[in-house]
C-alpha positions, 0 to 999 in steps of 0.5 A: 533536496537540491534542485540538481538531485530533483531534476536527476530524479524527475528525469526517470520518472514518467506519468503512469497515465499518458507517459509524459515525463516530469518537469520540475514545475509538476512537483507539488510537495516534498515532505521529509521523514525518517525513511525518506523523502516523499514528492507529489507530483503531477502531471501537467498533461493528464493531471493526474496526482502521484505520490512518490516514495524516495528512501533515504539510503541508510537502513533502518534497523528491524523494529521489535515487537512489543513485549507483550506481543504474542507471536502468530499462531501456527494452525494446524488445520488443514487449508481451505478446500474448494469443498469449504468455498461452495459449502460456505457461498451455498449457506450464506445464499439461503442465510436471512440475518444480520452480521451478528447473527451469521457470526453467533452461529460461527 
């Protein structure tokens, strides 16, 4: 990444925190991958530290599940109903025992 590019691109960018805007002295990594560009910054004012996530400009093709994957199992149960929430958090406030047994009596 040119200079240029990074000065354009810290032009925009303000700190989330105290709204300062960053100057190139406030970056403190760059790292490359295949989706893009990621800077470190932070800011000279608050120090806070943010990570920002520069795309590359071309698209990544769709990844595909594995073979062997299976695809998520539509349920057929009707959604949870606020019937459901008070009978479960009225079980579990007299429930005395371990993680396991909670989830053998499931």
């Amino acid at each position: 990444m040119d200079a240029g590019s990074l000065s354009a691109i810290l032009k925009r960018l303000v700190c989330p925190r105290c709204r300062k805007r960053y100057e190139g002295a406030d970056v403190l990594f760059i790292s490359a991958g295949d989706s893009g560009k990621a800077l470190t910054l932070r800011c000279v004012r608050c120090r806070l530290r943010v990570r920002v996530m520069l795309p590359s400009g071309k698209r990544q093709p769709p990844r595909k599940a594995h073979p062997n994957a299976e695809a998520p199992a539509r349920s057929k149960r009707q959604p949870i109903s606020e019937a459901d929430v008070l009978r479960v958090q009225r079980f579990l406030a007299d429930f005395r025992g371990s993680m396991e047994q909670l989830l053998q009596q499931i």
